[in-house]
N, C-alpha and C positions, 0 to 999 in steps of 0.2 A: 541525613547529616549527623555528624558527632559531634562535640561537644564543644568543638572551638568552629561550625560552622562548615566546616568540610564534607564535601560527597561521599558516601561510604561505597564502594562496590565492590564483592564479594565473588567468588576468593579471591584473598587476599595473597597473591601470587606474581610473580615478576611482569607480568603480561597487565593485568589490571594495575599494575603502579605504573607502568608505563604509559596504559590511561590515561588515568589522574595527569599525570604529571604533563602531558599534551592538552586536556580537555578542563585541568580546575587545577592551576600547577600550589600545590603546600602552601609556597613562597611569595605567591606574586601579591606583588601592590598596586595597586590602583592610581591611574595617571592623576594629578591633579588639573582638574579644569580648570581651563585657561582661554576665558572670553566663551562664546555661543557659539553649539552646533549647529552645521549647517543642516544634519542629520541624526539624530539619534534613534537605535534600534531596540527593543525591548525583546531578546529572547533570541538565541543565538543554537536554532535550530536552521532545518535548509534552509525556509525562506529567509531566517535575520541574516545568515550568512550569505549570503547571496545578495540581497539586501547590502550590507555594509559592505562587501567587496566590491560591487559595485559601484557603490557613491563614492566608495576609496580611490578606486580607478580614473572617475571622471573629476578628481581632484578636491570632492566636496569633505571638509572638516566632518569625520565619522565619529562617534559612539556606537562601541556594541555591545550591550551588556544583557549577563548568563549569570541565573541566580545558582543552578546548577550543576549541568556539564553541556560546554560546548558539543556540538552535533547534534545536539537533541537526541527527539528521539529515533531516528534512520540510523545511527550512526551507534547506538548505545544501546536498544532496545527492539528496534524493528527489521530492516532493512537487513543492515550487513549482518547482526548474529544469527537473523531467522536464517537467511540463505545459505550461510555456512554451515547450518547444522543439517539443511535438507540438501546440501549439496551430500552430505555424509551420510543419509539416509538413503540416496538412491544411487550412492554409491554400494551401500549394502544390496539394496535390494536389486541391484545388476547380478550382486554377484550369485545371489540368490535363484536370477534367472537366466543364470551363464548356460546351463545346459541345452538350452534353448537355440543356442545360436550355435551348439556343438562344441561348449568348453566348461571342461573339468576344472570346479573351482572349490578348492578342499575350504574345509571349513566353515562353507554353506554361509558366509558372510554375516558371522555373528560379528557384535559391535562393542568394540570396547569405547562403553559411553565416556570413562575421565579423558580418554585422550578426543576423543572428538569434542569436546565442551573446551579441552586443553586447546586446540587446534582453534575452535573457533573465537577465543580468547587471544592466541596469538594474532590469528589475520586483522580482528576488528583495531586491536591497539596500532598494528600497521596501519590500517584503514587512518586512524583517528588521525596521525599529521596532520594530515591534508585538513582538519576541523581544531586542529591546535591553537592556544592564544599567539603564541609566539609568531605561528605563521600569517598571525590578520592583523599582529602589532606591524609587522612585516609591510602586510600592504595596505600599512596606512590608516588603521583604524587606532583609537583609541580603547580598548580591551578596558570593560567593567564587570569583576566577581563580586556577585553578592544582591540582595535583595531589594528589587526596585519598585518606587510609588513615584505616582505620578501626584505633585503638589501643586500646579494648576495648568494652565493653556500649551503655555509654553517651559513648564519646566518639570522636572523628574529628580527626586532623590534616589541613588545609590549608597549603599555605606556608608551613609553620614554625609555625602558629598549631595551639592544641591549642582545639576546640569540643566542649562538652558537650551532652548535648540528654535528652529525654524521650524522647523519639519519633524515629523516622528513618525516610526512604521512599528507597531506591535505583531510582533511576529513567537509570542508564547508558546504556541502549538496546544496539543491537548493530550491529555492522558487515559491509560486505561479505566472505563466506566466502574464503577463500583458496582457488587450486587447487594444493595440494600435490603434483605431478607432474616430474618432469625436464624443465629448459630455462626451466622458463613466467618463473622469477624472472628470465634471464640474457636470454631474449627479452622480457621486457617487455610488459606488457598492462593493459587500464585496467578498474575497475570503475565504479558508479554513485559512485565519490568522485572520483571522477577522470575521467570523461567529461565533465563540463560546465565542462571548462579548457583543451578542445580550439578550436583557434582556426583552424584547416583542416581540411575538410572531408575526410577517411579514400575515397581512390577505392575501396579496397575494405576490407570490416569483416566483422569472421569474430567473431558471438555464439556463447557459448558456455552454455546454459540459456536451456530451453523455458520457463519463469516468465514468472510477471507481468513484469518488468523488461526479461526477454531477450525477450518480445513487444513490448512496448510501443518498446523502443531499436530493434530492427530494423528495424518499420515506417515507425519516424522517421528512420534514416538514411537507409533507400532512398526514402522519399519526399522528402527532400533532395537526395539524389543520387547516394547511395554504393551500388555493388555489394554484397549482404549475402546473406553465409551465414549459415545459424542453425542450429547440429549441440547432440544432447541426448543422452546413452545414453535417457532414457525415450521409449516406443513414440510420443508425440502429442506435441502442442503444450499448453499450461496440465493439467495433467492432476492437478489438483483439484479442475478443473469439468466438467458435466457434456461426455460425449464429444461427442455433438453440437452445441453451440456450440464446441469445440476444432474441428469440421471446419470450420462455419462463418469461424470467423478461417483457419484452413489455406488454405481454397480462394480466398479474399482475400489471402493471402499471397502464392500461387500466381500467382494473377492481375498484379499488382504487381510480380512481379518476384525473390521472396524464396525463393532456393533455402533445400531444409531438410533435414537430413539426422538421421534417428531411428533410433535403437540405435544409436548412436556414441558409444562410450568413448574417452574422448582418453585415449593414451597417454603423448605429451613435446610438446614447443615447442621447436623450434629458429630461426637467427634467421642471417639470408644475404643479400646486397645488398640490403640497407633494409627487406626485407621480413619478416614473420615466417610462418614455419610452423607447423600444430600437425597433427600423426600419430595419426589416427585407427584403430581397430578398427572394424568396421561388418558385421556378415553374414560373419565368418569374412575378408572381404578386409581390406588395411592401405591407408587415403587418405590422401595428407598434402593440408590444404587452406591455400593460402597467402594473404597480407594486408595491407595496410598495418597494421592495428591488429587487436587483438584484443581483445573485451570479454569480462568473464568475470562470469557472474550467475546461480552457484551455488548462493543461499541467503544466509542469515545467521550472523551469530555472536556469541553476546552479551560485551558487553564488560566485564570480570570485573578484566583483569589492573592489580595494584597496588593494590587495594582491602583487603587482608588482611580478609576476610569473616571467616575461622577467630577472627581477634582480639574477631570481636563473636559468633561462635556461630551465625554464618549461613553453611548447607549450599548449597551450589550444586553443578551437576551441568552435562551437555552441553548442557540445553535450557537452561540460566541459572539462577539464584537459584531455588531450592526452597521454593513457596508453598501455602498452604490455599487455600481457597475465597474466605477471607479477606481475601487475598493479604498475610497473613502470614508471616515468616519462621520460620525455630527459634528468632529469639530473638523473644517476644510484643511488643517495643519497636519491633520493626525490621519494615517491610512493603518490597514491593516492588510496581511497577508498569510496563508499556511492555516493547516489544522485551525487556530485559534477564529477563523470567521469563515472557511469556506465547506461547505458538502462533499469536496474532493479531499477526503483525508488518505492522500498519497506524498508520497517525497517529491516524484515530477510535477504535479500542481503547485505544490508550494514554491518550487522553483519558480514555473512558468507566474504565479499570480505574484511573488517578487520583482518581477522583471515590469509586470505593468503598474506596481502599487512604486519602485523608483523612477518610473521616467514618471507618471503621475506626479509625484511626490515633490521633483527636483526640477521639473522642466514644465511644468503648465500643464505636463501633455492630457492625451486625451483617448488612450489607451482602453480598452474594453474585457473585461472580465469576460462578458459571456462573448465575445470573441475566440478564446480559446478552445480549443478542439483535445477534451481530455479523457483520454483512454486509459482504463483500467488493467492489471493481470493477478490473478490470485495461481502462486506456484505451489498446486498441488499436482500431481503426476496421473494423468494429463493437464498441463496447463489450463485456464480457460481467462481470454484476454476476448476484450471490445473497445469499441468506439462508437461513440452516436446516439442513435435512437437504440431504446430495446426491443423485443421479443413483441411486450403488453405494447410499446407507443406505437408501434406498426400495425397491431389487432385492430386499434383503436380507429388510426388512420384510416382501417379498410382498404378499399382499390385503389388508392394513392397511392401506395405500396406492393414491392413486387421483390419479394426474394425468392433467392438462390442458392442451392445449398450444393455443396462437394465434399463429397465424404473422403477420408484419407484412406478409407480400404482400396479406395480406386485412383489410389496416385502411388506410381512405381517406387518412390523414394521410402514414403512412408511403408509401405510393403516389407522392400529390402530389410528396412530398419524393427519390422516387429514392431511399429507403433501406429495398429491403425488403428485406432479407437478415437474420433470424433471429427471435426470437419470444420469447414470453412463456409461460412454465411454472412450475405450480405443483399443488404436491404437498398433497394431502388427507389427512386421517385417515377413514377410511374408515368407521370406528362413529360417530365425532360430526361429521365435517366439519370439524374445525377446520384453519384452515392449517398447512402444517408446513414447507412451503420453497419457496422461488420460483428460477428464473433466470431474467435477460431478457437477449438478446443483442442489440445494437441501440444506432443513433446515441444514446439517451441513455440507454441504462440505469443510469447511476452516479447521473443524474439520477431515475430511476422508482422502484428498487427500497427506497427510504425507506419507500411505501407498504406494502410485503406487511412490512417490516423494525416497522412499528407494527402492523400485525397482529397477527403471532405473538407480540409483547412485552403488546399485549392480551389475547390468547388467543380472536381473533377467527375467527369462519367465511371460509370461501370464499363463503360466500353473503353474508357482510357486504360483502366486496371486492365481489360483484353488486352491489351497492345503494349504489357511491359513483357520483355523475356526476361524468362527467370533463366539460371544455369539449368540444363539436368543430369542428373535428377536430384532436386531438393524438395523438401514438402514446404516450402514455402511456392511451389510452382499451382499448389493448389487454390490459392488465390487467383491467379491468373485462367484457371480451368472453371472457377466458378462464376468467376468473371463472361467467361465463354459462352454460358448457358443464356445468357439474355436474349442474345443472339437468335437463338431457338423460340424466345418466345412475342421478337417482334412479326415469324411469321404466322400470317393469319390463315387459314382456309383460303380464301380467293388466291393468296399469295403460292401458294404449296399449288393448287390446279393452274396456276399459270406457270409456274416455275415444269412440273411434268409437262404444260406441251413443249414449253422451249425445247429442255431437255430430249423430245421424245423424237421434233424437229431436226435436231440437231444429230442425232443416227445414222 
């Protein structure tokens, strides 16, 4: 913020004023309240926006107030600028491996980083409309800039304005974790707030977190053209999915170029002819590994502070705002949704846990959190997207469980395409069939895994999944091939020597 309270975002260039001026416009004023909300939202990220369109829609008197920039963080920081930049990354690196498919591509697809950071600056501010004040004054909400506390059960100060409401949904979201360690503040390092204001390209970049994030940023630097290390104290790479797609992206990482270093506890940051250091622990030895920049993608944190929650009787804790099922708070008026209280720190969660924390909220209803069926993608090249149970809650289960696997080397599409590196897996219940979790690793899995993701919310077999036709050939047909194998393995021995004499009868 500067000095009269305004967002700062860097650089400062036609594309980011046009930002601004959609997401925290100079000029605007603030409506004066007039009588009690039916709804008031705190934080006008996806789910507050989703949230107060909403309530706007089904006619109920809205507040939606952004101490920030509207969109939050998908719109500003995650979402749209990560994927624009890795869209531009493996644009390079096709072209890279143009020769491969029998085309001469001069220039070996080096990357002019200002126009690609230029490029993704222009789409996001496009993107930003659609998260503008102007367009939620539009439908109906009342639009609050500026910094809000809640002053008791049912009321909330803004900018000096005191709002009452019914109802209220905290939808703050969270931010990137800090590394609380010695040096890191005084050396200096960027997170996913701050990487996409970078306007030279980093010759060399030292991630810090094996995550979605610290996957996905590493292989887009180095496919740009930055030397990258990627050090984690944990033993693998993504190590919420299952291990075998973490090898898959590893040996691709490998390949490309992306040294990695695992069981690395960073101890400090220090910071010496332009460059930064940071001093690891690693197998009993001490590495210090040095950098132009350093990225640090630790996790989240939900963002809590200045909202006096205590004044409305809403309990929060480490993981954020303290919800039911609900997603109810302690006070029965006040719900929460998004990054700010749930485990699913994605933009499609907070969508989907807005949808149940408003009819909740405005209608009695009775809606379920853990009703929701939410699947993950982390877009590193190969994707690797799921749903359900994992890899570990299926060990655990034992014979209750019966997976399947189909590798993309052995489906035609993916063949033609040069992308067969990883597969389609999916986990059975073993008494009834039905599905219970999928991964697919692979050029489009963020795109496939919708499929097994309406399954399970159906409560659909794996033999259902047999019996969708896919066009061919696409590698999303690999679903329905792994699907196939079940098949295979309700027969039994007795089943097989009865099946030969039919057969043998039948001559």
């Amino acid at each position: 913020m500067n000095s009269a309270g305004l967002p700062i975002v860097t650089p400062d260039d036609a594309h980011n004023r046009e930002l601004l001026r959609n997401l925290h416009p100079a000029n605007w004023k603030n409506p004066t309240p007039d009588g009690r909300y039916n709804l008031v939202v705190l934080g006008a990220g996806t789910a507050g926006l989703v949230s107060s369109a909403g309530g706007a829609a089904l006619g109920a008197k809205v507040a939606l107030i952004e101490r920030h920039l509207l969109g939050g963080d998908c719109t500003n920081y995650g979402c749209v600028p990560s994927k624009a930049v890795i869209r531009s990354a493996r644009a390079a690196f096709a072209l890279r491996e143009a020769s491969d498919f029998g085309i001469s591509a001069q220039g070996g697809g080096a990357a002019d980083f200002p126009r690609v950071m230029e490029r993704m600056r222009r789409l996001r501010a496009q993107i930003s409309a659609n998260d503008s004040a102007e367009r939620f004054t539009k439908l109906g909400a009342d639009v609050y800039l500026g910094d809000a506390r809640f002053t008791g059960k049912h009321e909330i100060e803004v900018a000096g304005q005191r709002l009452s409401f019914a109802k209220a949904i905290i939808a703050t979201g969270a931010r990137a974790a800090a590394l609380d360690l010695p040096g890191f503040a005084e050396a200096g390092y960027l997170t996913n707030e701050t990487v996409f204001s970078l306007e030279q390209l980093p010759k060399t970049l030292l991630v810090i977190g094996a995550g979605p994030i610290g996957c996905e940023l590493a292989q887009t630097f180095r496919r740009l053209g930055s030397e990258v290390v990627l050090a984690d104290v944990a033993p693998r790479l993504l190590p919420i999915d299952d291990a075998d797609a973490a090898k898959i992206v590893q040996r691709r990482f490998e390949r490309e170029g992306i040294r990695t270093l695992f069981g690395s506890k960073a101890l400090r940051a220090e910071r010496a002819d332009g460059k930064r250091g940071v001093v690891f622990e690693r197998a009993g030895k001490v590495e210090q590994i040095v950098a132009d920049e350093i990225l640090v993608a630790v996790g989240r944190k939900p963002n809590l502070e200045g909202l006096q929650l205590e004044a409305a009787g809403v309990k929060a804790g480490a993981g954020g705002v303290v919800v039911d099922d609900r997603l109810c708070t302690t006070n029965r008026d006040i719900y929460a949704a998004g990054d700010v209280c749930s485990p699913y720190k994605f933009t499609h969660a907070a969508e989907a846990m807005a949808r149940v924390a408003i009819q909740n909220a405005l209608f009695f209803g009775r809606k379920h959190a853990s009703d929701l069926v939410v699947p993950w993608a982390t877009y590193t090249d190969p994707e690797v997207a799921h749903v359900g149970i994992t890899e570990k809650e299926a060990a655990k289960r034992g014979d209750e469980v019966i997976t399947f696997t189909k590798e993309f080397a052995d489906t035609d599409r993916a063949i033609l395409d040069g992308e067969t590196e990883g597969y389609v897996r999916l986990y059975m219940n073993g008494k009834n069939g039905k599905l219970l979790g999928a991964t697919i690793v692979g050029s489009h899995a963020g795109e496939s895994i919708g499929e097994a993701v309406l399954a399970i919310r159906q409560n659909l077999s794996v033999g259902d999944l047999s019996g969708v036709i896919h066009p061919y050939p696409t590698q999303a047909e690999a679903i329905k091939r792994a699907a196939d194998l079940q098949y295979r393995s309700r027969l039994k021995p007795w089943m097989r020597r009865v099946l030969d004499k039919y057969f043998k009868y039948r001559r």
